[in-house]
C-alpha positions in Angstrom: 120.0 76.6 28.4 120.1 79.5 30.9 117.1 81.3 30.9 118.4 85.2 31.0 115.7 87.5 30.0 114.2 90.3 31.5 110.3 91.3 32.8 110.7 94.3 29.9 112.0 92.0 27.4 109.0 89.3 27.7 106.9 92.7 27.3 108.2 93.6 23.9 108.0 90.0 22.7 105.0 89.8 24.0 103.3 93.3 22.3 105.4 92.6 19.1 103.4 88.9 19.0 99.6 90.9 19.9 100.6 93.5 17.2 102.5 91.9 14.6 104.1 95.6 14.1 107.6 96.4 15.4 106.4 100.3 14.3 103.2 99.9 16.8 105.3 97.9 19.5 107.5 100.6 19.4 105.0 103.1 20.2 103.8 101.1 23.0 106.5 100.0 24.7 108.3 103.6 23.6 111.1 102.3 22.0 112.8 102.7 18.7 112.1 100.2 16.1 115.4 98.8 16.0 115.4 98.4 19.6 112.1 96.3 19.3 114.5 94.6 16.4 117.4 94.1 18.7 115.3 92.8 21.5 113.5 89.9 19.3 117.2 88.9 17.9 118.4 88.9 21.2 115.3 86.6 22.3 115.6 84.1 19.1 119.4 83.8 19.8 119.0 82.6 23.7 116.0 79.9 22.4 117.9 78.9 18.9 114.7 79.7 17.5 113.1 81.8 15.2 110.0 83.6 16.4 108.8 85.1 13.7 108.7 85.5 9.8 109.3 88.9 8.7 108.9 90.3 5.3 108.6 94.0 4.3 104.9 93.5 4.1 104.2 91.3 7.1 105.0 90.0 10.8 104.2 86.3 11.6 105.0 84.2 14.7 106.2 80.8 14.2 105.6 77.7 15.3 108.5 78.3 18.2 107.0 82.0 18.5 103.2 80.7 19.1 104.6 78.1 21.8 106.9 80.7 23.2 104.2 83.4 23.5 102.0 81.0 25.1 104.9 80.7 27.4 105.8 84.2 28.1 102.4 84.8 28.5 102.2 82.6 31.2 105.6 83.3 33.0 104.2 87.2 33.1 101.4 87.0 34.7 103.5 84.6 37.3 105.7 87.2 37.7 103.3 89.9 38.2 101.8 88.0 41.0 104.7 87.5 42.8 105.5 91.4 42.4 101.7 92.2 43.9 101.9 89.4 46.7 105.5 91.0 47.9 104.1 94.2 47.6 100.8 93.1 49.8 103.3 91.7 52.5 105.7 95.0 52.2 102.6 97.2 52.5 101.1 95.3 55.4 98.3 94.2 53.5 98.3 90.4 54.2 100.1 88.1 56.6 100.4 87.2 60.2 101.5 87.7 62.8 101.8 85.6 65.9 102.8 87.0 69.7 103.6 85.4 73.0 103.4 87.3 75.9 102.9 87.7 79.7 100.0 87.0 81.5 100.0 90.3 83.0 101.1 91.8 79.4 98.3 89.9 77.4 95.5 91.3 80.2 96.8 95.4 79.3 99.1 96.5 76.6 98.1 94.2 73.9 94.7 94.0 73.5 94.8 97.8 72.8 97.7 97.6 70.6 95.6 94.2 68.6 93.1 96.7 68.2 95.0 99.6 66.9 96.5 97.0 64.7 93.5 95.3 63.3 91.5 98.8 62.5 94.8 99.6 60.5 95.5 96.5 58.8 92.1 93.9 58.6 93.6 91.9 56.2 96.5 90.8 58.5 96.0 87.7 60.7 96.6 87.9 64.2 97.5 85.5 67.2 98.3 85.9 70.7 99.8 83.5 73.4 99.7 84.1 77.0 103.0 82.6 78.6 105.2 83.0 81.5 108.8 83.9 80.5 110.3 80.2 79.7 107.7 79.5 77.4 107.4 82.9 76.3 110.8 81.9 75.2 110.9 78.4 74.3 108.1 79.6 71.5 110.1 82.0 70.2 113.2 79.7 69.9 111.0 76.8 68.0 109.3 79.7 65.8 105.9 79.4 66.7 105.7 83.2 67.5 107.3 86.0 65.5 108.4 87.6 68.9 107.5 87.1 72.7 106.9 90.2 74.9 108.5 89.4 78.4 111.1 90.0 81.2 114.6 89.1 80.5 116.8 86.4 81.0 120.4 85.3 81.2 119.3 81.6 80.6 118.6 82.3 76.5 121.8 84.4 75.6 121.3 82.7 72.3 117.7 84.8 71.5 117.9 88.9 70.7 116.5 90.9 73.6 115.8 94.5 73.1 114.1 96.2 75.9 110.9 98.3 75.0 109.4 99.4 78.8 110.0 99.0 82.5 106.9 98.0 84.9 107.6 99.3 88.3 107.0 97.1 91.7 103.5 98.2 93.8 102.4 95.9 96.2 98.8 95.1 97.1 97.4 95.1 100.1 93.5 94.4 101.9 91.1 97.4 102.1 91.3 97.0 105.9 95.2 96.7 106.3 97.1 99.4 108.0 99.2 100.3 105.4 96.2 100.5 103.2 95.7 104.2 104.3 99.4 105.6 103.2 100.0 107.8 99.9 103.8 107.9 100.1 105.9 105.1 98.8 106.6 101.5 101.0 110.1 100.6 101.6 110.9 96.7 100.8 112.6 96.6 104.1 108.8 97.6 106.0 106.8 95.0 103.9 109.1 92.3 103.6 108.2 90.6 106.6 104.5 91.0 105.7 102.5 87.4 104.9 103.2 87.9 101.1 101.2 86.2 98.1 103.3 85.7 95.2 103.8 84.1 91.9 106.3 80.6 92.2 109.8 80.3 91.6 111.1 80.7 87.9 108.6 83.7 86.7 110.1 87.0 86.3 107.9 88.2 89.3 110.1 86.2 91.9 112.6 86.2 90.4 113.1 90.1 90.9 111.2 90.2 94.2 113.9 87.5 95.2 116.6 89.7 93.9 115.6 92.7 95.9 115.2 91.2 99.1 118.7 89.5 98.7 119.7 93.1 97.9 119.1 93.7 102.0 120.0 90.5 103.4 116.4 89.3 103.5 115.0 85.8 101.8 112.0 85.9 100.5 109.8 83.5 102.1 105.9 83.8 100.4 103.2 82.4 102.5 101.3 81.5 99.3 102.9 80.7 95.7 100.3 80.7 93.0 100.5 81.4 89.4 97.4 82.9 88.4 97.3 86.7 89.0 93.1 86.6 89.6 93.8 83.8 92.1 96.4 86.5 94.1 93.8 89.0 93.9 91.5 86.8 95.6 93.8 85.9 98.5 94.8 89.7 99.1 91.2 90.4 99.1 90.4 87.8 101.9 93.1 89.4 103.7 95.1 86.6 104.0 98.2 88.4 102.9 100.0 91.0 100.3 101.6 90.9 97.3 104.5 92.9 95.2 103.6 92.9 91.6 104.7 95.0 88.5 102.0 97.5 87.8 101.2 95.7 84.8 100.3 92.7 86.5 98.4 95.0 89.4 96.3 96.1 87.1 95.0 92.5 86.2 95.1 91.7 89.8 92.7 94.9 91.2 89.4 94.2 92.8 87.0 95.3 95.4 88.7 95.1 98.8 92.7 95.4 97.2 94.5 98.6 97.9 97.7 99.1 95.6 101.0 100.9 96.8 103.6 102.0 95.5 107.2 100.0 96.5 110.5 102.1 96.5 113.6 102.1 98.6 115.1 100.5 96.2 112.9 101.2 93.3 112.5 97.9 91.6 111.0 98.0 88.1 111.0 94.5 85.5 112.3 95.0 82.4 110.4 94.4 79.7 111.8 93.8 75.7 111.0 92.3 72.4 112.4 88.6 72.5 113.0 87.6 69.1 115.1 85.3 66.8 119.1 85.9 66.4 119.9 87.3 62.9 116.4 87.0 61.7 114.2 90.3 60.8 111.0 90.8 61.5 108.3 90.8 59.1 107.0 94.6 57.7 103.8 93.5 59.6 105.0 92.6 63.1 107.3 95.7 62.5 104.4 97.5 62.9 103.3 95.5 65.5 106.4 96.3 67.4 105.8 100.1 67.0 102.3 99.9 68.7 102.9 98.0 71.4 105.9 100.1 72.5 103.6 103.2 72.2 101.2 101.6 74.7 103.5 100.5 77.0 105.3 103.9 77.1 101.6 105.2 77.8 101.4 102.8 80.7 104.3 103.4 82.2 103.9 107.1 82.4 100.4 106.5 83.6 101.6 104.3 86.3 104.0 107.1 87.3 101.3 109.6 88.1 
């Protein structure tokens, strides 16, 4: 037997069996009587079953109608719950929501937008991953992460980018350096011979640093390749070198003794985007999620600009 009864149906059934009135079911559910009438037969003709003994005087459920309301009862309330659970999720009431992101990105943007997020929604779980681009994607592809905030790249064509900000190049330099003293942007061309600090091969900070230099004919040769961004601040600091990072990351990277410039000539900024499953929408919660952290990083980027 098909079961092929509606949420409405169960309802008239259900205050016809608590009643045992079609005139007061009728009033209830705001029917006519022989509507309440032609719901019931319709109900007894899908179970083969009687549900209840009617006389002009009286309205008894069966034996079918007493295990059937039992039922219906049941299968209501079940119903009702999964309406009020979808609803919670729709309404951004419960869930989770898990992001990777950059180093450099986990350090600034998010923890403001986390906290925007949590104040707005506490009864939504929250989870953040610091990871440098591969992983970033590699979490996203296995679905450990509802989306990854990061650079781009060609190698995973078969992941949906969309890109949300643009972190332009400064380069840090020792207090004491003479280019420490300049307002007026650096040219690559000036610094590029410079004893440079910088982040290995593979993370979105080489790999544009390496693209701009190419740009001029120039390979980028870093005296020192580490991948921590406190452990670059440190060697600037000593004075041991310089380093070109997005602002983003320069932010995590300033300390006593590190002067920051700005690089132009070309301008170089690193694309930054949602990184997210193909043909797979987001959840209403990291929806919203989305929406803040695009709102700070639009605020960071036009602070950088000043």
């Amino acid at each position: 037997m098909k079961i092929n009864w509606t949420a409405n149906e169960l309802d008239v059934f259900l205050t016809l069996a608590e009643t045992l009135s079609f005139r007061r079911t009728a009033l209830q559910m705001h029917l006519s009587q022989s509507a309440v009438s032609g719901t019931v037969s319709r109900l007894e003709a899908l179970l083969a079953a009687r549900l209840f003994d009617r006389t002009t005087r009286a309205v008894q459920l069966t034996d079918a109608g007493r295990v059937f309301a039992e039922q219906a009862g049941f299968v209501r309330h079940q119903m009702d719950e999964a309406m009020r659970r979808v609803r919670e999720v729709a309404e951004v009431q419960v869930g989770r929501v898990a992001v990777a992101a950059l180093p450099s990105l986990a350090a600034t943007v998010v923890p403001l937008a986390f906290a925007r997020f949590a104040q707005a929604h506490p009864g939504v779980q929250l989870a953040l991953v610091d990871r440098l681009a591969d992983d970033a994607f590699e979490m996203v592809r296995a679905g450990r992460v509802d989306f990854a905030l990061t650079a781009a790249s060609p190698r995973y064509a078969d992941l949906d980018y969309k890109p949300l900000s643009a972190d332009a190049f400064v380069l840090l330099l020792p207090a004491g350096h003479p280019l420490a003293r300049g307002k007026a942007p650096l040219r690559w061309a000036d610094v590029a011979g410079l004893p440079h600090v910088s982040m290995p091969p593979g993370t979105s900070v080489r790999q544009y640093v390496d693209e701009v230099l190419l740009g001029h004919k120039m390979r980028f040769a870093p005296r020192y390749e580490v991948e921590h961004l406190a452990t670059i601040a440190a060697l600037v600091a000593a004075g041991v070198g310089v380093s070109a990072l997005p602002g983003l990351a320069a932010r995590v990277a300033q300390r006593p003794g590190v002067v920051q410039r700005r690089l132009g000539t070309p301008l170089l900024r690193r694309p930054i985007g949602l990184v997210s499953l193909r043909n797979r929408s987001l959840s209403p919660a990291a929806q919203q999620m989305v929406t803040l952290l695009r709102a700070e990083m639009e605020a960071a980027s036009l602070e950088g600009d000043r």
